[in-house]
C-alpha positions as CSV (number, residue, x, y, z in Angstrom):
1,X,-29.2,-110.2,-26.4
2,X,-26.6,-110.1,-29.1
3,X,-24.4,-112.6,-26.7
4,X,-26.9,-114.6,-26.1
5,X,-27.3,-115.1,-30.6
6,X,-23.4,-115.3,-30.9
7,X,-22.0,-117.2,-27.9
8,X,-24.4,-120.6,-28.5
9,X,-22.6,-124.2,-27.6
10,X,-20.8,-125.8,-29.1
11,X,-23.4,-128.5,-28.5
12,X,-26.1,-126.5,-30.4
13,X,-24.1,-127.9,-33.5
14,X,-24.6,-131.1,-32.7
15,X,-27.8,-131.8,-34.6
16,X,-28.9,-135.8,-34.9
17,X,-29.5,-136.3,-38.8
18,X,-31.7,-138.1,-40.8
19,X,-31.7,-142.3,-40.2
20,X,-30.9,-142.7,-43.8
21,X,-27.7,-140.3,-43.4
22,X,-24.9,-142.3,-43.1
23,X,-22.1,-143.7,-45.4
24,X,-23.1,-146.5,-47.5
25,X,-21.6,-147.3,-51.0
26,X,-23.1,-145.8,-53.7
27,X,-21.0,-147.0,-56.3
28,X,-22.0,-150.8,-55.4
29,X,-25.5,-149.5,-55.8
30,X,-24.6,-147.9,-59.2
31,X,-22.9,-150.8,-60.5
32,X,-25.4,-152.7,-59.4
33,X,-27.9,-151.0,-62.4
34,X,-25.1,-150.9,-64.7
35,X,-25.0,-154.8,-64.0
36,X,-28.3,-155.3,-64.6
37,X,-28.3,-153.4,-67.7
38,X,-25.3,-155.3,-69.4
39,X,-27.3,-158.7,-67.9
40,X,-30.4,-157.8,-70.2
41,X,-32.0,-157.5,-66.7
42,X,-34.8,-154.8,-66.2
43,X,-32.1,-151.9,-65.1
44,X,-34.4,-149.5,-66.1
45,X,-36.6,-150.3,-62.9
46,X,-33.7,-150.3,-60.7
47,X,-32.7,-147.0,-61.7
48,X,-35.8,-145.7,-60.7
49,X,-35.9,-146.4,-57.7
50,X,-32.3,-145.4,-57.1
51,X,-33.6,-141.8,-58.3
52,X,-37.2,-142.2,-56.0
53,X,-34.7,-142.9,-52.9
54,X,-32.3,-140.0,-54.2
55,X,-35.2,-137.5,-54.5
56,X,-37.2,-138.9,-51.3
57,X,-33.9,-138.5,-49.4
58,X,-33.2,-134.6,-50.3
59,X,-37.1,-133.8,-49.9
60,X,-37.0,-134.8,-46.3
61,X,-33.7,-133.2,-45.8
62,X,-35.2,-129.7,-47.2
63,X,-37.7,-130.3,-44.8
64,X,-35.7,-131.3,-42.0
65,X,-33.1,-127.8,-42.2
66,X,-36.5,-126.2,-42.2
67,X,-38.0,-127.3,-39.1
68,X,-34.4,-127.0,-37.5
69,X,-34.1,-123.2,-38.9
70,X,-37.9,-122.7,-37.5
71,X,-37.5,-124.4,-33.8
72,X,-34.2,-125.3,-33.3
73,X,-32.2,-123.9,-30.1
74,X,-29.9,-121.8,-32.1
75,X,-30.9,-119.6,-34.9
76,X,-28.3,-117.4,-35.5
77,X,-26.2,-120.5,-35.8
78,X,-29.0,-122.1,-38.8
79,X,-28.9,-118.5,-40.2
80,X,-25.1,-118.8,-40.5
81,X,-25.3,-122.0,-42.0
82,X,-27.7,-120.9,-44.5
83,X,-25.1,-117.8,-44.8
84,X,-22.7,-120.8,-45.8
85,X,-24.4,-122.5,-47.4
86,X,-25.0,-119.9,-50.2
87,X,-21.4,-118.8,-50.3
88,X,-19.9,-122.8,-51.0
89,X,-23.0,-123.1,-53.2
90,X,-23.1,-126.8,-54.2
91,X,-26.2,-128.6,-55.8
92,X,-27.6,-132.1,-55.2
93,X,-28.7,-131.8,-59.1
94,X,-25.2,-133.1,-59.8
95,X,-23.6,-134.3,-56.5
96,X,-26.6,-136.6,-56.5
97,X,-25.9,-138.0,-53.0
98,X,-28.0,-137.0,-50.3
99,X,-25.5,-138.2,-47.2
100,X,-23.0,-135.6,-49.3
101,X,-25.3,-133.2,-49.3
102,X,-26.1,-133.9,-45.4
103,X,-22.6,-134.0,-44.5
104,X,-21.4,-130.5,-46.3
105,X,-24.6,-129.3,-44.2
106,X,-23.3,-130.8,-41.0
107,X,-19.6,-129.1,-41.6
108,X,-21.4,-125.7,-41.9
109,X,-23.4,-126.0,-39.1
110,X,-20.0,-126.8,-37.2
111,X,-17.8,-124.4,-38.5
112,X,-20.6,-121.6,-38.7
113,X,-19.5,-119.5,-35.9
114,X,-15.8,-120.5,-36.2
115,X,-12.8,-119.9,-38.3
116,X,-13.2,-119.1,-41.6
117,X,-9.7,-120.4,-42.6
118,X,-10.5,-123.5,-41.0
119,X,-13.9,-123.7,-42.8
120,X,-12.4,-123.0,-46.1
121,X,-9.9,-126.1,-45.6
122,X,-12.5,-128.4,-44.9
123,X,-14.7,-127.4,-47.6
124,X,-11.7,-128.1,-50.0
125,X,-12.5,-131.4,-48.8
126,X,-16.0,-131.8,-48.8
127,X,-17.2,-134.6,-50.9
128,X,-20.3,-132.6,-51.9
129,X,-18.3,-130.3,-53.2
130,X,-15.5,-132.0,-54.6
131,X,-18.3,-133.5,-57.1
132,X,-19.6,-130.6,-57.6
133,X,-16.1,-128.6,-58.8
134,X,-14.2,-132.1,-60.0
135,X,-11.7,-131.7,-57.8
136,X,-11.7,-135.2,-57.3
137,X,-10.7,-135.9,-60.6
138,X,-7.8,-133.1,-60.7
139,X,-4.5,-135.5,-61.0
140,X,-0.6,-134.0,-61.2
141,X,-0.5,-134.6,-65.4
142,X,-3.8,-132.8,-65.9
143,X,-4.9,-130.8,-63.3
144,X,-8.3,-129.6,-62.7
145,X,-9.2,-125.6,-62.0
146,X,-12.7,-125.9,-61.3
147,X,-12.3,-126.1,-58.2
148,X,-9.1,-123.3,-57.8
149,X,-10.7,-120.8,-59.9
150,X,-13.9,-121.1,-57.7
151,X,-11.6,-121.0,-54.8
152,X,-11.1,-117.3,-55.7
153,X,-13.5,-116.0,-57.6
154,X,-16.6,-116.7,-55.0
155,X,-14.7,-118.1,-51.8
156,X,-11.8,-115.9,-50.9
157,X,-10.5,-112.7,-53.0
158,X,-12.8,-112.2,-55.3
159,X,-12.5,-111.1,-59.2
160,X,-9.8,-108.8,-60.3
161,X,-7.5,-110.0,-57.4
162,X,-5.9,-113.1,-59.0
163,X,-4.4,-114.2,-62.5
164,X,-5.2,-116.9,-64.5
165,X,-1.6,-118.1,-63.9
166,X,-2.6,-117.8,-60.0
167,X,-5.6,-119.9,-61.1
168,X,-3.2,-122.9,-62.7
169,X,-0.5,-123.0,-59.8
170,X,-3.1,-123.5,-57.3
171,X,-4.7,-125.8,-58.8
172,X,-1.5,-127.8,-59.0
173,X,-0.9,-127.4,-55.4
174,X,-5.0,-129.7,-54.9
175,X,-3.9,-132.2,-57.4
176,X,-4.3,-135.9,-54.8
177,X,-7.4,-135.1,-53.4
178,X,-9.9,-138.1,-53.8
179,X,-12.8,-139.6,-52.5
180,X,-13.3,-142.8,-51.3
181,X,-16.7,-144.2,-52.6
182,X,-17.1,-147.3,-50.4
183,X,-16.4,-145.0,-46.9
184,X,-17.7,-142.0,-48.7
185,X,-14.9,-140.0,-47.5
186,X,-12.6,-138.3,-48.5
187,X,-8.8,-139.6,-48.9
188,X,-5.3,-138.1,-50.3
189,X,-3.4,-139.9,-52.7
190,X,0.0,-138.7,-52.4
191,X,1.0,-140.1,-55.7
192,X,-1.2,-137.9,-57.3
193,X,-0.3,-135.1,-55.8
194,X,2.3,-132.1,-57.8
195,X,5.0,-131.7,-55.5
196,X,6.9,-129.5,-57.6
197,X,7.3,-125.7,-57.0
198,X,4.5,-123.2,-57.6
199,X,4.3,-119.5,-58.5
200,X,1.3,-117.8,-56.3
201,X,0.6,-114.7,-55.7
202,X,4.2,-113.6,-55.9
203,X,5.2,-116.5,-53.5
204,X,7.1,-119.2,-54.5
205,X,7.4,-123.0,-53.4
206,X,6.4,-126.5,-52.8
207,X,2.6,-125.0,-51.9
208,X,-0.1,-127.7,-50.9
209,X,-3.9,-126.8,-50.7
210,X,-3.7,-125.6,-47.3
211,X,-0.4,-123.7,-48.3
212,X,-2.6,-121.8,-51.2
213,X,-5.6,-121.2,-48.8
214,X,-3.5,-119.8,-46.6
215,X,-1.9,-117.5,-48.9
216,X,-5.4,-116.3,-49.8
217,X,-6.5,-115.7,-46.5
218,X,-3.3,-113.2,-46.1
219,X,-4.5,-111.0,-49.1
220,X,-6.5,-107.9,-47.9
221,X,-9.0,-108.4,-50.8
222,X,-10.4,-111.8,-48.6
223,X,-11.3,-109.9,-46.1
224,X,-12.9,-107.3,-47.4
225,X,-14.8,-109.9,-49.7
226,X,-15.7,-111.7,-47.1
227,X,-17.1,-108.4,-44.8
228,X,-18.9,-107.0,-47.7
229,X,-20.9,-110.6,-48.2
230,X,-21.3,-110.6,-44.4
231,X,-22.9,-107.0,-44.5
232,X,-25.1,-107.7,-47.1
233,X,-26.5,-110.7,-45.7
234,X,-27.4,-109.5,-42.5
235,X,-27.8,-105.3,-43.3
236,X,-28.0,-103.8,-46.7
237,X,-27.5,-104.6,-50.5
238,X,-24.8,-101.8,-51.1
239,X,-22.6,-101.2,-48.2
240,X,-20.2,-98.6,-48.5
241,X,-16.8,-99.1,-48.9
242,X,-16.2,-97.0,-45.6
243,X,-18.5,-99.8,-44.2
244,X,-16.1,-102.4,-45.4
245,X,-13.3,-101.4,-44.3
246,X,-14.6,-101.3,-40.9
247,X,-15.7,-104.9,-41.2
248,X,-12.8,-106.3,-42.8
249,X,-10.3,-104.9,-40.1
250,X,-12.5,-106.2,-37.8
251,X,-11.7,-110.0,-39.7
252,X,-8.4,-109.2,-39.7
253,X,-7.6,-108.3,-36.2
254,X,-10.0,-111.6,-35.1
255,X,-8.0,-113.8,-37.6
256,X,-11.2,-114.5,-39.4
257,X,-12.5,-116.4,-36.3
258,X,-16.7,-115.3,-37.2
259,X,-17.8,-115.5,-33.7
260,X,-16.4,-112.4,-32.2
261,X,-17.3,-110.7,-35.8
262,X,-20.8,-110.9,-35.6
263,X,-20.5,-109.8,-32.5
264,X,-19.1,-106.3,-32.7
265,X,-21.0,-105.8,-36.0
266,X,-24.1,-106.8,-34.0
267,X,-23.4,-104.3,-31.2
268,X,-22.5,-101.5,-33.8
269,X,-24.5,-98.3,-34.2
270,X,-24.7,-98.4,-38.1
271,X,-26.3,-102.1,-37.4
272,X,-29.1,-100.0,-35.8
273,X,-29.3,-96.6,-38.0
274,X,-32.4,-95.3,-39.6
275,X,-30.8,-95.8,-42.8
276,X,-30.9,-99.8,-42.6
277,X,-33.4,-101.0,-40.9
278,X,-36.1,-103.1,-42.5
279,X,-34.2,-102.4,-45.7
280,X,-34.0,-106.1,-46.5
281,X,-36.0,-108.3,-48.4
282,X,-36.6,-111.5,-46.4
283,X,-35.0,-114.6,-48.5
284,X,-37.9,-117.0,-49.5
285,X,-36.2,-119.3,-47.3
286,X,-36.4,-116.7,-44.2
287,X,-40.0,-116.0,-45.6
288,X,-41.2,-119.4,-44.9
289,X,-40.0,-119.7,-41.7
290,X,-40.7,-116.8,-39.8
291,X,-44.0,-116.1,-41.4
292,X,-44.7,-119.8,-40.1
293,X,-43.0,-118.9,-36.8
294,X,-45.0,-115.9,-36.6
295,X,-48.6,-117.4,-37.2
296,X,-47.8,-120.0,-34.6
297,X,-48.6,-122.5,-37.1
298,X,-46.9,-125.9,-38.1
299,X,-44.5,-125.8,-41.2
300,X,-46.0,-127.0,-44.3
301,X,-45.8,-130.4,-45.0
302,X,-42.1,-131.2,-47.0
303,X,-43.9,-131.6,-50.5
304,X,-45.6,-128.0,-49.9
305,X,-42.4,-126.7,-48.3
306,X,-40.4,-127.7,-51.5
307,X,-43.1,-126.2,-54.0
308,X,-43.3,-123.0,-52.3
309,X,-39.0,-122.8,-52.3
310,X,-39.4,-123.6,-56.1
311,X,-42.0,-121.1,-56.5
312,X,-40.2,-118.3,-54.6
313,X,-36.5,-118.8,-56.0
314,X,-34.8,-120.3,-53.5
315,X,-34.7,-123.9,-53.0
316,X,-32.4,-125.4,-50.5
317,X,-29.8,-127.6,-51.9
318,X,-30.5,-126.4,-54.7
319,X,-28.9,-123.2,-55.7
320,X,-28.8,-121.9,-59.4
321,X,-25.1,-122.1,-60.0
322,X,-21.8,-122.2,-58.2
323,X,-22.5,-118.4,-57.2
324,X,-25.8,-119.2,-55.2
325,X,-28.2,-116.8,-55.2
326,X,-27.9,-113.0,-55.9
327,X,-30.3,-112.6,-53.2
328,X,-31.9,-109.0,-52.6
329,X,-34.0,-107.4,-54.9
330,X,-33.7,-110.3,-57.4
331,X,-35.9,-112.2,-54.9
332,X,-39.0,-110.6,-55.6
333,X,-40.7,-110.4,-59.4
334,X,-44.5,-110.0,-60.3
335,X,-44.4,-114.2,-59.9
336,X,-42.6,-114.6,-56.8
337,X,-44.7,-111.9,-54.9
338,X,-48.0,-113.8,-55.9
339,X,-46.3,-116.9,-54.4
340,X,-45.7,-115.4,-51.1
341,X,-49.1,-114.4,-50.8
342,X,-50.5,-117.4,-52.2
343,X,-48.2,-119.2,-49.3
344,X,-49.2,-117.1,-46.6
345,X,-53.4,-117.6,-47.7
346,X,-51.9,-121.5,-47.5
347,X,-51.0,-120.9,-43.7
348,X,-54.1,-118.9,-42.7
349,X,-56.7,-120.6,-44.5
350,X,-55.5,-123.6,-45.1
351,X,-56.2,-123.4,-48.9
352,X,-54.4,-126.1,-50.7
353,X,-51.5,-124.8,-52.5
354,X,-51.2,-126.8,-56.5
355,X,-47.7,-128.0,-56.9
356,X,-45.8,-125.6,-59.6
357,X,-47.5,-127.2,-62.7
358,X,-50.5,-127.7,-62.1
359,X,-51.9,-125.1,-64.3
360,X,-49.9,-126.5,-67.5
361,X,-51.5,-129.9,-66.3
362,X,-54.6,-128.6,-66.2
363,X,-54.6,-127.5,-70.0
364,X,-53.1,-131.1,-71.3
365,X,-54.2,-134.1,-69.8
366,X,-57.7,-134.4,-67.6
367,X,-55.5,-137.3,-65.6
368,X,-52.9,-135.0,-64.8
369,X,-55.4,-132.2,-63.5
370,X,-56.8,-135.0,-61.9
371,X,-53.7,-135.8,-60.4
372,X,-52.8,-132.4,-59.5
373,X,-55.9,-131.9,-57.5
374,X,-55.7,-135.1,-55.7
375,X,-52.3,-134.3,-54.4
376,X,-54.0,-130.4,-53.1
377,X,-56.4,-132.6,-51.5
378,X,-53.7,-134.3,-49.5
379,X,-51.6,-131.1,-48.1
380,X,-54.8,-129.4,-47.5
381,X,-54.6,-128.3,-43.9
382,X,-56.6,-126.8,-40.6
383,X,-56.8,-122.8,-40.5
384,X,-54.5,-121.4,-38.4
385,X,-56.0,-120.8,-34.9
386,X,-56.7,-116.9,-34.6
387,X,-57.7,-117.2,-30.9
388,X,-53.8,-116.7,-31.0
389,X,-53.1,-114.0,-32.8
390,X,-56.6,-112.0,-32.3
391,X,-57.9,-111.7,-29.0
392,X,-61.9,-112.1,-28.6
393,X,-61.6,-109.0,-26.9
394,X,-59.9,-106.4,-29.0
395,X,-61.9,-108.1,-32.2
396,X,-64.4,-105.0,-32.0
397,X,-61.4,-102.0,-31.2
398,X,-60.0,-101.8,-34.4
399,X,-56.7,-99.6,-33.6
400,X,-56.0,-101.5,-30.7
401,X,-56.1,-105.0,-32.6
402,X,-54.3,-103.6,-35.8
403,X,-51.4,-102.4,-33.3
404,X,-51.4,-105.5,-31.6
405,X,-51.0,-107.3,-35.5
406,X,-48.8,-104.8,-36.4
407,X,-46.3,-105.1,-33.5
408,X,-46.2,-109.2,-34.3
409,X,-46.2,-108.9,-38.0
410,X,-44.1,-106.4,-38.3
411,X,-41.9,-105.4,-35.3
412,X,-42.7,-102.0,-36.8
413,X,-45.0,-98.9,-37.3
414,X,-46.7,-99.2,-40.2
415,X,-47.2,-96.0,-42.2
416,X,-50.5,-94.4,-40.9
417,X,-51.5,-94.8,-44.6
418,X,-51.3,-98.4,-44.2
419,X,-52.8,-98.1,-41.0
420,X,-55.6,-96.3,-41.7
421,X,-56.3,-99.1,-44.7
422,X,-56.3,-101.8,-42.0
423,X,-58.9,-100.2,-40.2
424,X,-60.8,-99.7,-42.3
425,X,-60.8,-103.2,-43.7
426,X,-62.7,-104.5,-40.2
427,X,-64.9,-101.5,-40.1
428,X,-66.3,-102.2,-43.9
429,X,-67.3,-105.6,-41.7
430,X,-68.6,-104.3,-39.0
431,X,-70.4,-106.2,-36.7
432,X,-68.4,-108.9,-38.2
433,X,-65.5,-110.1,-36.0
434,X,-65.5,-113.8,-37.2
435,X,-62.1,-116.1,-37.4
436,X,-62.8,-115.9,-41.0
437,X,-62.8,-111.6,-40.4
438,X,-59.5,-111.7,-38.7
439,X,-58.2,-114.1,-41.1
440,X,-58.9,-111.9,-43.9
441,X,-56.8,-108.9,-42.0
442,X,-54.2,-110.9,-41.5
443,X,-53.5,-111.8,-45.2
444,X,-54.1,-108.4,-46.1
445,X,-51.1,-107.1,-43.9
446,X,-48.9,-110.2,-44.7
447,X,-49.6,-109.2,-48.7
448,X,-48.1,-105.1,-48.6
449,X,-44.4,-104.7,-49.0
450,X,-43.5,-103.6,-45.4
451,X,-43.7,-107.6,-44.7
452,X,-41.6,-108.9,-47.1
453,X,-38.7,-106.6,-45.3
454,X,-36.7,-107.9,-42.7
């Protein structure tokens, strides 16, 4: 089983994007408005549909890493990238291209399961996030350490294992990297590039990017940095530092190749203790998906998808700062729990879900209530088929059917506590055993705390 997560094809990666991902030149299209404006010209209207195409763009893409997470042929592999994805944290809110934001996505996906080195290296080319850290604009008189201190801080070593000295040499050694905006890729400028000798981490010369990355990758702090983020992504929140050290010697002796990683941490006996499992709280992100998955019911439409993201705390693409998201308990507050059980009454009933503002809407303008309610009308949706998940009949054997729920909904014994309060949910309804019954059980054990743990 675990071989069959970790050893996926190389053509899983190869996932066909959106029609509108492609390069096209976005600085003709800027100037363009820019144009217009110094014309006298209505810019203002151009400009808005530049932002309707940017926003329409990244709402399908959300939409589209979804439904690959939920059904696509690998998802270890989307898990990885979602992994990544958190780690390089870069936001659309000011790379404001959606075919960058596509691409860094692709290069994930790709490298996911693969070197880490490598990944780092391509990353420090990555137009997304060259926006994103400025490293485009970094030029031998004026270098800029965005980009370098980020390198180390959330990438490679970690804080405490560098010095701001570290910090300025390296980010001498990235000065040439640019980014063609016609092609949309990127390009070195040797000109621009310092070619003198640098001072990092004790090691001196003529360093280039690569050079410094490599240098990094040889510290003992990146790996344990790296195993620690690994074990809390897929295990626990506070891994011991014996735990670490297993896992980053593990990195080491694999040359940071990920693949073979996973794979003995996977196959480990503290992956499987009492101590860690269902520890986790599912990321909003894993919450939507698998309680989709799980109900055997269609992903929400993207509009819905994006709303309940927003309302849980973690929207793809979209991460709060260059650190990404702390993740673990900080996912769940009073207002993100009601939001996961608002989302799962969404799947099973098919109640429309108001977008995020409704509510302020609702006490200013009638229109925008009006608004508000005419876009619930539109991602209102069927009720999940129950014939599925509750079989006519084990409808009137309450143990039987709460086991059968339990073992989909959980992949674990409840407490008999809990169990007990199942049961006795369908026998205050006795005779009833309606869709609308089962329904009702079925939110019930999606809303107590055992199912927001992975």
């Amino acid at each position: 089983m675990v071989r069959q997560l970790v050893d996926v094809s190389a053509e899983a990666a190869n996932v066909p994007p959106p029609g509108w991902a492609h390069p096209r030149n976005i600085r003709d299209m800027r100037m363009e408005i820019k144009g217009a404006k110094d014309r006298g010209e209505n810019f203002q209207e151009k400009a808005r549909q530049l932002r309707m195409m940017e926003g329409e763009e990244i709402l399908g893409l959300r939409h589209w890493w979804l439904d690959r997470m939920m059904n696509g042929p690998a998802p270890l592999l989307e898990k990885m990238t979602l992994f990544w994805h958190g780690h390089f944290a870069t936001s659309v809110q000011k790379v404001r291209d959606g075919y960058f934001i596509w691409l860094q996505n692709d290069t994930l996906r790709r490298n996911a399961l693969g070197n880490f080195g490598a990944l780092v290296k391509k990353i420090s080319r990555d137009p997304a996030m060259m926006v994103y850290l400025d490293l485009q604009q970094s030029r031998k008189e004026q270098p800029n350490e965005n980009w370098a201190r980020e390198l180390m801080e959330l990438f490679t070593v970690g804080i405490g294992n560098y010095s701001e000295q570290d910090i300025r040499e390296s980010a001498r050694a990235f000065t040439g990297y640019r980014l063609d905006m016609t092609t949309q890729q990127f390009r070195f400028a040797p000109f621009q590039q310092d070619k003198g000798v640098k001072n990092f981490m004790g090691r001196t010369g003529a360093f280039s990017g690569d050079d410094i990355i490599d240098i990094l990758l040889q510290q003992p702090a990146c790996a344990q940095f790296i195993g620690r983020k690994l074990w809390r992504y897929f295990v626990e929140d506070d891994p011991s530092p014996q735990v670490v050290d297993v896992i980053a010697e593990r990195i080491r002796a694999h040359n940071y190749d990920m693949r073979p990683v996973l794979r003995e941490m996977f196959s480990s006996a503290e992956f499987y203790s009492d101590r860690v499992m269902r520890t986790q709280i599912k990321s909003p992100v894993q919450y939507i998906v698998q309680t989709s998955k799980l109900l055997e019911a269609q992903l929400p439409s993207p509009i819905v998808a994006q709303n309940a993201m927003r309302q849980m705390g973690q929207i793809l693409f979209a991460p709060p700062n260059v650190k990404g998201w702390d993740g673990g308990r900080t996912w769940i507050s009073t207002s993100t729990l009601l939001s996961r059980y608002n989302f799962a009454n969404y799947l099973i009933n098919g109640d429309a879900m108001l977008p995020a503002n409704a509510s302020q809407r609702r006490r200013g303008t009638d229109n925008g209530f009006r608004r508000s309610m005419q876009l619930a009308e539109q991602i209102h949706r069927d009720p999940v088929d129950m014939s599925k998940l509750a079989p006519a009949e084990l409808r009137d054997k309450p143990r039987e059917l709460v086991d059968l729920l339990s073992a989909r909904l959980f992949q674990n014994c409840p407490s008999e506590k809990e169990t007990n309060a199942f049961m006795e949910y369908l026998e205050a309804r006795k005779p009833d055993t309606s869709d609308e019954t089962m329904r009702g059980l079925v939110h019930l054990m999606m809303s107590t705390p055992l199912f927001q743990l992975a």
